[in-house]
PyMOL Python script that loads the backbone (N, CA, C, O; Angstrom):
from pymol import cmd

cmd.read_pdbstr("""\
ATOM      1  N   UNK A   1      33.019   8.897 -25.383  1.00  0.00           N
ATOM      2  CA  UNK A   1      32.145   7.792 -25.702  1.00  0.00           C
ATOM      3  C   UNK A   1      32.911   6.477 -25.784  1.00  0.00           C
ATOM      4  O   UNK A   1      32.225   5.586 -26.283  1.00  0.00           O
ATOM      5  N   UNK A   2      33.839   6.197 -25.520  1.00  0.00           N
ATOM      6  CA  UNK A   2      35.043   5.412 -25.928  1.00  0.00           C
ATOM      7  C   UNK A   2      34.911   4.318 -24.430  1.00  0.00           C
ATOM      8  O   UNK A   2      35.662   3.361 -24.243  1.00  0.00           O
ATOM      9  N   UNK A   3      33.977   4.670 -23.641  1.00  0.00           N
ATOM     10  CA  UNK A   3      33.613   3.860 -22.442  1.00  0.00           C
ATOM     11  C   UNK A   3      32.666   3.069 -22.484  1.00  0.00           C
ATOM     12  O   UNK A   3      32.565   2.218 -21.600  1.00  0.00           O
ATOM     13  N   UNK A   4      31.602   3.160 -23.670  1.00  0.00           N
ATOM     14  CA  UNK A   4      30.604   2.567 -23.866  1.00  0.00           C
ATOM     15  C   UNK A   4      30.808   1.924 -25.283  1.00  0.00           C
ATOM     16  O   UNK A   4      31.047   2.671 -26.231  1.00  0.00           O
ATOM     17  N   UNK A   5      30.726   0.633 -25.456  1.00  0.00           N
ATOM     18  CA  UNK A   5      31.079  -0.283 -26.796  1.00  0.00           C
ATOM     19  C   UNK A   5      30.018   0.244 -27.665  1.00  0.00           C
ATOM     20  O   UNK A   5      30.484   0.942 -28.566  1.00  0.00           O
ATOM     21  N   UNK A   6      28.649   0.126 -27.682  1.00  0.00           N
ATOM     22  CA  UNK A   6      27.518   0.280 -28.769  1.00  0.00           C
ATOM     23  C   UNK A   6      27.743   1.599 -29.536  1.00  0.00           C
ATOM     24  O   UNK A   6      27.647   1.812 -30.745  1.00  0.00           O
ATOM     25  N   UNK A   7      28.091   2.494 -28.447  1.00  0.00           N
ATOM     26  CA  UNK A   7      28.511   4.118 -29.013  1.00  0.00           C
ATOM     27  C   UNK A   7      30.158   3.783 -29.334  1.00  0.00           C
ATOM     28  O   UNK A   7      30.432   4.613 -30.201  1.00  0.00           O
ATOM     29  N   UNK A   8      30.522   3.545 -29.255  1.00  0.00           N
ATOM     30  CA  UNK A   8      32.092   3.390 -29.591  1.00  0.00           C
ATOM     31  C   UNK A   8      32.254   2.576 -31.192  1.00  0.00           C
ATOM     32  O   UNK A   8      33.186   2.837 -31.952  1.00  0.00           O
ATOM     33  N   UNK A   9      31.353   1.739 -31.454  1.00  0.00           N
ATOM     34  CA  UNK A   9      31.315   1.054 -32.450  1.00  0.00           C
ATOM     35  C   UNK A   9      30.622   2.526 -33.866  1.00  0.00           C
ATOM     36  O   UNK A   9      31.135   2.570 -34.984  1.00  0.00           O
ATOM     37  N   UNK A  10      29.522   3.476 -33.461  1.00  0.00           N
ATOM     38  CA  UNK A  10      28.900   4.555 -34.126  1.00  0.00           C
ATOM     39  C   UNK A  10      29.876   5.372 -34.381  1.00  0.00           C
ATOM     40  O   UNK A  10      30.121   5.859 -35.485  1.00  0.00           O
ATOM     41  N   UNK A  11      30.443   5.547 -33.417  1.00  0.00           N
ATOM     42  CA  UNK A  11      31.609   6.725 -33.806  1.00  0.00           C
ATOM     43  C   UNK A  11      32.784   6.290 -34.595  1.00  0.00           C
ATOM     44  O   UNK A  11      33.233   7.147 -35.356  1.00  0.00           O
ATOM     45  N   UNK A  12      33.436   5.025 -34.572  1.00  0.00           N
ATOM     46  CA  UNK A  12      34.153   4.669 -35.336  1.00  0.00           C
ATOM     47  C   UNK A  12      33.900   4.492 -36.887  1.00  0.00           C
ATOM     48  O   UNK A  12      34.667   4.573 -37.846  1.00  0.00           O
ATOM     49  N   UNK A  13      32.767   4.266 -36.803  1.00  0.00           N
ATOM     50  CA  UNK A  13      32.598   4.746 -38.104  1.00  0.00           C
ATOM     51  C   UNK A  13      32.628   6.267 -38.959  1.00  0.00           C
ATOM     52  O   UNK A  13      33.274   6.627 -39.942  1.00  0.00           O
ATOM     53  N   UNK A  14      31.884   6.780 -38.326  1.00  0.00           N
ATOM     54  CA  UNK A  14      32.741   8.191 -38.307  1.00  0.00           C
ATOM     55  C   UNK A  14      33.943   9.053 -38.241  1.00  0.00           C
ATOM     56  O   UNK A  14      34.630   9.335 -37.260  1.00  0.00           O
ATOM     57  N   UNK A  15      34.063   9.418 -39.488  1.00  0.00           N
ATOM     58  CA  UNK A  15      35.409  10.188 -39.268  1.00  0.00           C
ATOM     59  C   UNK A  15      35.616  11.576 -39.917  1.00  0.00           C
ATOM     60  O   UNK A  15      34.812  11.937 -40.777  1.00  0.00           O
ATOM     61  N   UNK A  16      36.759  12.466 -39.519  1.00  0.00           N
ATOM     62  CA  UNK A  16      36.722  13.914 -40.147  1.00  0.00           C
ATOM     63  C   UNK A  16      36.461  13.938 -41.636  1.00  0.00           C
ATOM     64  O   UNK A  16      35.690  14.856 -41.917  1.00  0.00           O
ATOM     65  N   UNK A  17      36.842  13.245 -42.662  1.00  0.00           N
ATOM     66  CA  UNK A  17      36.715  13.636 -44.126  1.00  0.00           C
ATOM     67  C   UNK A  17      35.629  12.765 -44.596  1.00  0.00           C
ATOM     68  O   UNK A  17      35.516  12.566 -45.806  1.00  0.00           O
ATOM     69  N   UNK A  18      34.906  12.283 -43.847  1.00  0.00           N
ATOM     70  CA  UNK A  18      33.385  11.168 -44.022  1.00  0.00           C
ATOM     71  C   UNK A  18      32.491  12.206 -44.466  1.00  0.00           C
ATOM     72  O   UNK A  18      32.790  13.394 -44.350  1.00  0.00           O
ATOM     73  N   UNK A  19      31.593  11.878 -44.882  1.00  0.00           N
ATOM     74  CA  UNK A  19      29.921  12.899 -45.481  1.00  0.00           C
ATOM     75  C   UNK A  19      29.134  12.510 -44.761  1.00  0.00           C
ATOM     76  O   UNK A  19      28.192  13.262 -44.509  1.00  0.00           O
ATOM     77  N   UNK A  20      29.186  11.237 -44.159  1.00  0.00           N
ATOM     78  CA  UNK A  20      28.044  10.646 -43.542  1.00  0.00           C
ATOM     79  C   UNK A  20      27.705  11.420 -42.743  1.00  0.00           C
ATOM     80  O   UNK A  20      28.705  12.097 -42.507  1.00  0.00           O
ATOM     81  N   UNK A  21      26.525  11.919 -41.887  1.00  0.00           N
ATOM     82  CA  UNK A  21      25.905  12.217 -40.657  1.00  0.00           C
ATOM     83  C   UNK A  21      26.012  11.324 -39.440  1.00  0.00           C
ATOM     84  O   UNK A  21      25.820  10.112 -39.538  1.00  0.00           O
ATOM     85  N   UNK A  22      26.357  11.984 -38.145  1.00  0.00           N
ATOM     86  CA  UNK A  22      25.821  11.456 -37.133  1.00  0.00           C
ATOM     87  C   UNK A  22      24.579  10.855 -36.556  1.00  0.00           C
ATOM     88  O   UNK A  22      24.437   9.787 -35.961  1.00  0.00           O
ATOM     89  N   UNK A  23      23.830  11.658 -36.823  1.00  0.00           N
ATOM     90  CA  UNK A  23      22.482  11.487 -37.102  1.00  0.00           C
ATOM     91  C   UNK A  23      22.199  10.069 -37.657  1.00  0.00           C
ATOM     92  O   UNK A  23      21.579   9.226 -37.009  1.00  0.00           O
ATOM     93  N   UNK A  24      22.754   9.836 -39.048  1.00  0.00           N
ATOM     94  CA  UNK A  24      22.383   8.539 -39.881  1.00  0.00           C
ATOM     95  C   UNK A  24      22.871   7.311 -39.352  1.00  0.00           C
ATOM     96  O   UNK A  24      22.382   6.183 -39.291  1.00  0.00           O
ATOM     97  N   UNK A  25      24.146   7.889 -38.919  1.00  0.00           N
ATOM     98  CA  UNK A  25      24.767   6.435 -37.930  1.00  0.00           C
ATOM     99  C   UNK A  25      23.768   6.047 -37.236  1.00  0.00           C
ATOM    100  O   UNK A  25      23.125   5.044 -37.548  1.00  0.00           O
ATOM    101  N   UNK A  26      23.475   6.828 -36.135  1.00  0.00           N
ATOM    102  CA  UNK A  26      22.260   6.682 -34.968  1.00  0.00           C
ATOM    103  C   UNK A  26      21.183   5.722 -35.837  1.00  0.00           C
ATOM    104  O   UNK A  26      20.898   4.541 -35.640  1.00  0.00           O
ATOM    105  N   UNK A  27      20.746   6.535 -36.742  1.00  0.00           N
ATOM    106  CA  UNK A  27      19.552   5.564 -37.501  1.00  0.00           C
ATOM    107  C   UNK A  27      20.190   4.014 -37.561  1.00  0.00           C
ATOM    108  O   UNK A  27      19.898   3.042 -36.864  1.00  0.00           O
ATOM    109  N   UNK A  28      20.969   4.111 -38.427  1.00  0.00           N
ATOM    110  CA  UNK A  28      21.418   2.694 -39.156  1.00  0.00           C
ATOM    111  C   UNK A  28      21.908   1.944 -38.099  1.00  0.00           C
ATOM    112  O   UNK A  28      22.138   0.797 -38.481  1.00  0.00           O
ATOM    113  N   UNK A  29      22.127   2.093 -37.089  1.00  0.00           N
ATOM    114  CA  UNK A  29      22.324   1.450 -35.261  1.00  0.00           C
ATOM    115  C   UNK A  29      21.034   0.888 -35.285  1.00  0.00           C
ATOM    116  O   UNK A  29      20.851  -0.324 -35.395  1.00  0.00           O
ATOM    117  N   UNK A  30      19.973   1.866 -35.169  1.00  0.00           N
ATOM    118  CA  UNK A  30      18.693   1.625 -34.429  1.00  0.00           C
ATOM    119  C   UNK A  30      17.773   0.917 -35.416  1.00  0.00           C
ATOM    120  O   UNK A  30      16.750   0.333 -35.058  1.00  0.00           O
ATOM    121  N   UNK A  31      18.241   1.009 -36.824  1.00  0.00           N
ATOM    122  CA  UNK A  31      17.750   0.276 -37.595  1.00  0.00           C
ATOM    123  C   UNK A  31      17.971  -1.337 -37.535  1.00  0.00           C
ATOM    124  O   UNK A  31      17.001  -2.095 -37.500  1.00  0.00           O
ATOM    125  N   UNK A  32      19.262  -1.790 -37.525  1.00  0.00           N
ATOM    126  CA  UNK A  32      20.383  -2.832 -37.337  1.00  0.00           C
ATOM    127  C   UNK A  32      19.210  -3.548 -36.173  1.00  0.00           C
ATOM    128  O   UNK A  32      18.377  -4.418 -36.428  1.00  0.00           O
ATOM    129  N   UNK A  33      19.469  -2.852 -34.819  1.00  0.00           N
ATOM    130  CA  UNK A  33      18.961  -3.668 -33.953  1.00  0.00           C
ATOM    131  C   UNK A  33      17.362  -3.686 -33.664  1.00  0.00           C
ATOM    132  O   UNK A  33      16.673  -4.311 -32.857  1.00  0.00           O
ATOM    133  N   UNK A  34      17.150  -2.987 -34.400  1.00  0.00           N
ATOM    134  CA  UNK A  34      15.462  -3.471 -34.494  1.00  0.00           C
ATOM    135  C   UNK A  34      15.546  -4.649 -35.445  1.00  0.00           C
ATOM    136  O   UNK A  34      15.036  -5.550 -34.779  1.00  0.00           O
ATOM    137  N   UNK A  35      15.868  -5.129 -36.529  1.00  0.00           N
ATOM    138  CA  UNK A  35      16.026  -6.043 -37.386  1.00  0.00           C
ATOM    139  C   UNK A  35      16.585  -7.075 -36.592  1.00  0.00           C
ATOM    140  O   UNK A  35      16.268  -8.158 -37.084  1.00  0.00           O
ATOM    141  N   UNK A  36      17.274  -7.205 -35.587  1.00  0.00           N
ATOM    142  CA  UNK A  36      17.348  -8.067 -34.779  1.00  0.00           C
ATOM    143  C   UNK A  36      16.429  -8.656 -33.983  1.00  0.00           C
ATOM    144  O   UNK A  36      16.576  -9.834 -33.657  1.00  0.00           O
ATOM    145  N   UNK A  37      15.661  -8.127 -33.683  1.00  0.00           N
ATOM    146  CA  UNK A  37      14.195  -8.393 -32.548  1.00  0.00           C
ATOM    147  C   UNK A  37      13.443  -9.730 -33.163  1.00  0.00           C
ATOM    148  O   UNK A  37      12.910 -10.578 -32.446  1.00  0.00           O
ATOM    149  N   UNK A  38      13.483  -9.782 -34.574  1.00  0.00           N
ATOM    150  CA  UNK A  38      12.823 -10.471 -35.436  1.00  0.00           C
ATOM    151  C   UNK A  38      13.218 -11.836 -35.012  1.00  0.00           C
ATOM    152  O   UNK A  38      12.506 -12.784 -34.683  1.00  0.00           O
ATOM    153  N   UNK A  39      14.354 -11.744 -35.082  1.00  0.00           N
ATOM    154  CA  UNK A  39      15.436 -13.231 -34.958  1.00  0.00           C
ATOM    155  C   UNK A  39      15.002 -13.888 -33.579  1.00  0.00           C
ATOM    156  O   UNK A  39      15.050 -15.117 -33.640  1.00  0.00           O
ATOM    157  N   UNK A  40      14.607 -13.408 -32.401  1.00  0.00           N
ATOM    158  CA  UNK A  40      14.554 -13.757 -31.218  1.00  0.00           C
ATOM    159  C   UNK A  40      13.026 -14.907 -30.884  1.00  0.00           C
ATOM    160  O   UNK A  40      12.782 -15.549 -31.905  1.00  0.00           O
ATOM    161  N   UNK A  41      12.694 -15.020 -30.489  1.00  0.00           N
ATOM    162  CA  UNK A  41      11.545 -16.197 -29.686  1.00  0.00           C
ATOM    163  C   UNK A  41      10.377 -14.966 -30.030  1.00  0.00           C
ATOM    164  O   UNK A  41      10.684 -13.774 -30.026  1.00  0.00           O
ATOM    165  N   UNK A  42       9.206 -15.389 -30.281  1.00  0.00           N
ATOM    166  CA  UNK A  42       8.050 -14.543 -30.151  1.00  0.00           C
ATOM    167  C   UNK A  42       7.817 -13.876 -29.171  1.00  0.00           C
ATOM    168  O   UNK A  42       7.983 -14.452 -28.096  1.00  0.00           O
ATOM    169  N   UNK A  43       7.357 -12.446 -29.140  1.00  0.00           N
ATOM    170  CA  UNK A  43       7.392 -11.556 -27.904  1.00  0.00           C
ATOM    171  C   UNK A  43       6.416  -9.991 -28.346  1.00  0.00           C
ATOM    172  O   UNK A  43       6.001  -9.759 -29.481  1.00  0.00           O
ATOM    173  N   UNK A  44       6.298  -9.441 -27.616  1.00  0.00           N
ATOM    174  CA  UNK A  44       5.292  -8.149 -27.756  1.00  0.00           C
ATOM    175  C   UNK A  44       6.108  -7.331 -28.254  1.00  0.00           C
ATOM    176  O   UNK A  44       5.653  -6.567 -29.105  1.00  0.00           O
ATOM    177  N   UNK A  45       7.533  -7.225 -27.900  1.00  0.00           N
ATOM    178  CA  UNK A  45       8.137  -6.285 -28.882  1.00  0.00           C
ATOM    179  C   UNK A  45       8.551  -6.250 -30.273  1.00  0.00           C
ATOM    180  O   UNK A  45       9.078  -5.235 -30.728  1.00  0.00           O
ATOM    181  N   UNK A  46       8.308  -7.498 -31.130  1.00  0.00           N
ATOM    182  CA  UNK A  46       8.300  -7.043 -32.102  1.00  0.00           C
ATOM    183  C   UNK A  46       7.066  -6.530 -33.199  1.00  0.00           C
ATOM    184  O   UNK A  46       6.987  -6.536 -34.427  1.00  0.00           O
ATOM    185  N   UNK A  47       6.430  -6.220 -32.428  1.00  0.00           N
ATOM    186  CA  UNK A  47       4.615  -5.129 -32.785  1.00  0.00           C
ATOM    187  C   UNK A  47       5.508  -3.886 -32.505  1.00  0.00           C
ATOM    188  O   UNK A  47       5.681  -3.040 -33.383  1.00  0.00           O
ATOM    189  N   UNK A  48       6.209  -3.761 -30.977  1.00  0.00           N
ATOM    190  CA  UNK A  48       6.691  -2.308 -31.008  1.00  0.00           C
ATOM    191  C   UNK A  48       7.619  -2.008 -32.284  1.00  0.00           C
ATOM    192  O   UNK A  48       7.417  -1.102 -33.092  1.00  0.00           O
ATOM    193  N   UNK A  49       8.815  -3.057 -32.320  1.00  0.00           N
ATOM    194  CA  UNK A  49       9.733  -2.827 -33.047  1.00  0.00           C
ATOM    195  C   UNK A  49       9.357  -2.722 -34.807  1.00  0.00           C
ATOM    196  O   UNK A  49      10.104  -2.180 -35.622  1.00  0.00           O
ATOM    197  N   UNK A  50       8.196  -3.295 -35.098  1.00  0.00           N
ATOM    198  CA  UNK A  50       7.771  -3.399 -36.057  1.00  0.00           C
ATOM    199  C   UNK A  50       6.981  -1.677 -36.566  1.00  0.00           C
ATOM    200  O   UNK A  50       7.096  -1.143 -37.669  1.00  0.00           O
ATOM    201  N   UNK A  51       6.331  -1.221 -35.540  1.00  0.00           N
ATOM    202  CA  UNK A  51       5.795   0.146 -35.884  1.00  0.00           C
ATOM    203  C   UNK A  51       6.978   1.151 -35.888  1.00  0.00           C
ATOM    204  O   UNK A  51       6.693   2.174 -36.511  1.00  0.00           O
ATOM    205  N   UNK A  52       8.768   1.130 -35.136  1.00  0.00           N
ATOM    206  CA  UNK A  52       9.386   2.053 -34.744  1.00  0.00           C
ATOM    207  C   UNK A  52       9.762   1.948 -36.294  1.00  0.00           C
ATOM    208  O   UNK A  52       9.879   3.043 -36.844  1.00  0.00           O
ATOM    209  N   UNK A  53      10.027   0.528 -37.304  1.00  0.00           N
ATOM    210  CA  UNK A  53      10.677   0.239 -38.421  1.00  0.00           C
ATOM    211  C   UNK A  53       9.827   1.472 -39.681  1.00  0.00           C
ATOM    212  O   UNK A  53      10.380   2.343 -40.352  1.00  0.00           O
ATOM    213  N   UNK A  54       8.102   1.036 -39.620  1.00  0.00           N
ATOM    214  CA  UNK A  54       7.536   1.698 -40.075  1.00  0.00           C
ATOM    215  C   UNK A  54       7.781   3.521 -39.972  1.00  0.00           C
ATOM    216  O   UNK A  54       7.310   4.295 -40.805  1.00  0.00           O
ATOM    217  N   UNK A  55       8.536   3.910 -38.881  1.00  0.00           N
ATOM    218  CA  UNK A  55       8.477   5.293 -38.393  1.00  0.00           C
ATOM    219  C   UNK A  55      10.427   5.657 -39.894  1.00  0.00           C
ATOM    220  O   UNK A  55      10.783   6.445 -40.770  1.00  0.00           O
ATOM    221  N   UNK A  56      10.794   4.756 -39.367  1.00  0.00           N
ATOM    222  CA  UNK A  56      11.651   5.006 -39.993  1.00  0.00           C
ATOM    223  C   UNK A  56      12.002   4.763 -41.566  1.00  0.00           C
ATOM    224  O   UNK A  56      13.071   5.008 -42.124  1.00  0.00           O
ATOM    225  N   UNK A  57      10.953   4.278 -42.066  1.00  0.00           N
ATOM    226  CA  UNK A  57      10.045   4.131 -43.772  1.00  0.00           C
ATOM    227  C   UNK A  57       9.570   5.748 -43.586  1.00  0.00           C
ATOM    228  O   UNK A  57       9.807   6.607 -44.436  1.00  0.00           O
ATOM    229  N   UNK A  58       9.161   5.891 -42.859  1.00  0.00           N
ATOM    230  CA  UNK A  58       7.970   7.330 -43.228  1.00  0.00           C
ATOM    231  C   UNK A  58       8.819   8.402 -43.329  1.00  0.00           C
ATOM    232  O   UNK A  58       8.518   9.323 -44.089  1.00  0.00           O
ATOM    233  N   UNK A  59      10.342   8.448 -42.363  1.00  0.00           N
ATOM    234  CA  UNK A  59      11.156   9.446 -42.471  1.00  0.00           C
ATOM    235  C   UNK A  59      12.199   9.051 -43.631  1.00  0.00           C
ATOM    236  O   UNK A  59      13.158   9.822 -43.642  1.00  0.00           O
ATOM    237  N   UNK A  60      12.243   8.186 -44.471  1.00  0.00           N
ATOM    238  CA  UNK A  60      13.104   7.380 -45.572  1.00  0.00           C
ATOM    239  C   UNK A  60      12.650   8.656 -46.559  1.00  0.00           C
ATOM    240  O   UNK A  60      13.364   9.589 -46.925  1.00  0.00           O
ATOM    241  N   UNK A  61      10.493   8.278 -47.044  1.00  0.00           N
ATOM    242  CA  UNK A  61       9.839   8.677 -47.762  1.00  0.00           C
ATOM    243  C   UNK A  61       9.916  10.246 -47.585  1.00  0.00           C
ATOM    244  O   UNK A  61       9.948  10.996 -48.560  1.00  0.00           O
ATOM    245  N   UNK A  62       9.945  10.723 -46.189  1.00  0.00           N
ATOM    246  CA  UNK A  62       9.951  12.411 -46.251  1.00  0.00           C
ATOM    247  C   UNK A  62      11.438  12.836 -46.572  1.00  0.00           C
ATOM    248  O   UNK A  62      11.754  13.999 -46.823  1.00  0.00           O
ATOM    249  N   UNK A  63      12.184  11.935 -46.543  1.00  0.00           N
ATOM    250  CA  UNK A  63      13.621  12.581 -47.167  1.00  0.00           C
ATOM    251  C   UNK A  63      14.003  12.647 -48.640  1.00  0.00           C
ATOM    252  O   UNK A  63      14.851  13.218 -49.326  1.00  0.00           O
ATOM    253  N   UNK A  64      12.941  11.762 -48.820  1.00  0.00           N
ATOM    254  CA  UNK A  64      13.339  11.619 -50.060  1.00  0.00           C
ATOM    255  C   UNK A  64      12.148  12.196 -51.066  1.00  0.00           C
ATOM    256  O   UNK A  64      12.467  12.026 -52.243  1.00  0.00           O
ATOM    257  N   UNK A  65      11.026  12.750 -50.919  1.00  0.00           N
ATOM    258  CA  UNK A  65       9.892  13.778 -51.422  1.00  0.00           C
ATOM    259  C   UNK A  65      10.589  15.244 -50.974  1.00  0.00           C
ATOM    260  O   UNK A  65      10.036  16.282 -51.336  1.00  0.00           O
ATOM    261  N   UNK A  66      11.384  15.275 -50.457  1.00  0.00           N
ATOM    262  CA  UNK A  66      11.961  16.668 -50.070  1.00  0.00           C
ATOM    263  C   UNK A  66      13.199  16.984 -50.892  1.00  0.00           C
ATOM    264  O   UNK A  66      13.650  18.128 -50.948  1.00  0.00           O
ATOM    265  N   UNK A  67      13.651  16.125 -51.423  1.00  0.00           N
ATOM    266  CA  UNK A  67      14.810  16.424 -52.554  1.00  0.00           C
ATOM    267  C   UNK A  67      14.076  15.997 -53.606  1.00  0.00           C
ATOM    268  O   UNK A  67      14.730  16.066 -54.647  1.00  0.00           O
ATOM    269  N   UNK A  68      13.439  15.756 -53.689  1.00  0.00           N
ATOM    270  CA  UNK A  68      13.106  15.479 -55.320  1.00  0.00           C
ATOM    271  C   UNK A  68      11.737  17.047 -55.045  1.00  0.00           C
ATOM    272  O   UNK A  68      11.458  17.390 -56.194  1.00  0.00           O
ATOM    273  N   UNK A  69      11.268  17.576 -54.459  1.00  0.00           N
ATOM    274  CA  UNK A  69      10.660  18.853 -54.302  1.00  0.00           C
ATOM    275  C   UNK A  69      11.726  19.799 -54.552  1.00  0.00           C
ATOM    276  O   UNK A  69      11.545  20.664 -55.409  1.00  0.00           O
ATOM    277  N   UNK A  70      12.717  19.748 -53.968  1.00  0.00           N
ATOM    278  CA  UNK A  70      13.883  20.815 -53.690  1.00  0.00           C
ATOM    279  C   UNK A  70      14.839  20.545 -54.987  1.00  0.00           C
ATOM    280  O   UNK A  70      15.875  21.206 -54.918  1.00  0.00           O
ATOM    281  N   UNK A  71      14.740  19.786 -56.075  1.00  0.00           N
ATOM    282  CA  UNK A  71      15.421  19.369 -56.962  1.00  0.00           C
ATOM    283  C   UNK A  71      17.057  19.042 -56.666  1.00  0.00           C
ATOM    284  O   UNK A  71      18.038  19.636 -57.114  1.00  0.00           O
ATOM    285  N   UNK A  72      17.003  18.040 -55.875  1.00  0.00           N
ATOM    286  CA  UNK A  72      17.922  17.862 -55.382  1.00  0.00           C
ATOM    287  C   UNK A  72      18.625  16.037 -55.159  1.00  0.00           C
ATOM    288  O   UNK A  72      19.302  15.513 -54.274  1.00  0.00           O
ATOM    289  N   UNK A  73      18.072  15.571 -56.371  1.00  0.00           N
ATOM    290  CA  UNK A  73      17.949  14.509 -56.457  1.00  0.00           C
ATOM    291  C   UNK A  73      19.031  13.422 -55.563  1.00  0.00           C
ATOM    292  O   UNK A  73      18.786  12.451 -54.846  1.00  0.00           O
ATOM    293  N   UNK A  74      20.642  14.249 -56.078  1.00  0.00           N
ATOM    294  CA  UNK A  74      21.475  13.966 -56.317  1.00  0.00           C
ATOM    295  C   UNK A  74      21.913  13.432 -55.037  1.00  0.00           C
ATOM    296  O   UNK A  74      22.875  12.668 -54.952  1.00  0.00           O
ATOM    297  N   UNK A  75      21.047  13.918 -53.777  1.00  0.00           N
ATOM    298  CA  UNK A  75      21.467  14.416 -52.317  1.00  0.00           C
ATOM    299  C   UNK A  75      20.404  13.392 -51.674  1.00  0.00           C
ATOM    300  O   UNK A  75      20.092  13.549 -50.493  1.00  0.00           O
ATOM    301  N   UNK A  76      19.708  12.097 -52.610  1.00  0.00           N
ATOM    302  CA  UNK A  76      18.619  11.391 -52.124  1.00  0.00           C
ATOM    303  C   UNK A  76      19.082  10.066 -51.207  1.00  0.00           C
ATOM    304  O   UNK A  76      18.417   9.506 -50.336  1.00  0.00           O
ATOM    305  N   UNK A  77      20.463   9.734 -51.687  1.00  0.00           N
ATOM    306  CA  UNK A  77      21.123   8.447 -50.757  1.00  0.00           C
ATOM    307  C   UNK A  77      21.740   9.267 -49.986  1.00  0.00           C
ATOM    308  O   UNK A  77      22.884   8.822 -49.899  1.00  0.00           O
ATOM    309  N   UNK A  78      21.659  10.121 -49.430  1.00  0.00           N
ATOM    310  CA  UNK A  78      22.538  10.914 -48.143  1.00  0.00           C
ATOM    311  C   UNK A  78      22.098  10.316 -46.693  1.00  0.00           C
ATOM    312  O   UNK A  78      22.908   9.910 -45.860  1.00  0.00           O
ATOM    313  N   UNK A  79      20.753  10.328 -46.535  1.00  0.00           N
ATOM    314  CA  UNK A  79      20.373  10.173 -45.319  1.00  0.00           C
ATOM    315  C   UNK A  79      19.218   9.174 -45.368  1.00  0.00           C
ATOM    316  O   UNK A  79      18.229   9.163 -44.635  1.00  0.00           O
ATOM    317  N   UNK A  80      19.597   8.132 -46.610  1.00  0.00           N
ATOM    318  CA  UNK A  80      18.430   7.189 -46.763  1.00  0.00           C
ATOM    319  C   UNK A  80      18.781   6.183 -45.807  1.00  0.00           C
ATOM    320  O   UNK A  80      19.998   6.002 -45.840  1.00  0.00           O
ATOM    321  N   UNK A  81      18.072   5.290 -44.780  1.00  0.00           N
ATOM    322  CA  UNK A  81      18.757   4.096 -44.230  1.00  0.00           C
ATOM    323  C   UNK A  81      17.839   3.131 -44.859  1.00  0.00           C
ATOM    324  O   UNK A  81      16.778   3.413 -45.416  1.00  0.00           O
ATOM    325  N   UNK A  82      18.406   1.858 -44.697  1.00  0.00           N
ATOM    326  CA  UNK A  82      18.099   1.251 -45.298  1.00  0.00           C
ATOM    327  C   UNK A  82      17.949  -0.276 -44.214  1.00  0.00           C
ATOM    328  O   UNK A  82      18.767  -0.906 -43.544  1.00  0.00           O
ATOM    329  N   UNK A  83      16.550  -0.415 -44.464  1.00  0.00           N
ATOM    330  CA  UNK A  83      16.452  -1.274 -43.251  1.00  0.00           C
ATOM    331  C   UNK A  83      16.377  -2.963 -43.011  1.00  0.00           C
ATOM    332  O   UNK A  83      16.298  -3.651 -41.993  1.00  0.00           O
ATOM    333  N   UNK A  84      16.447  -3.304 -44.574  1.00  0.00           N
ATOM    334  CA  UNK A  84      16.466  -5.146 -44.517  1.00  0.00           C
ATOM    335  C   UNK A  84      17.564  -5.068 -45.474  1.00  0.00           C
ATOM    336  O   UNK A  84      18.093  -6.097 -45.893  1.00  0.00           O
TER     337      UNK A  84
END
""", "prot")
cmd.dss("prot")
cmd.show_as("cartoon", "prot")
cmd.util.cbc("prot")
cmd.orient("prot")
């Protein structure tokens, strides 16, 4: 991945004794640059970018009703992203 900058920047953050997920990187990327869309000239994509933000609230909320179900509180900032 070390050929492509956007993925090269995800993985560097990542490392062997990290907790973080791959997975979450990916989010917090795709989070990052949707929050960018905002900044730009008025356009139709930020209706798209605005519902993908909402998608990623709804998977915030199911991660986090699933440890507090699973009593697992402790494990609730693991895979929360956080999007403004």
């Amino acid at each position: 991945m070390e050929k492509y900058p956007p993925y090269q920047s995800i993985f560097a953050k990542l490392s062997y004794g990290e907790s973080q997920m791959p997975d979450k990187a990916f989010y917090e990327e795709e989070a990052k640059r949707l929050c960018l869309v905002f900044e730009q000239q008025f356009q139709y994509a930020v209706f798209f970018e605005y519902m993908r933000l909402g998608k990623q609230e709804i998977r915030n909320l199911m991660w986090i009703s699933e440890c507090v179900a699973q009593n697992q509180k402790s494990r609730v900032h693991d895979s929360v992203v956080f999007i403004f």
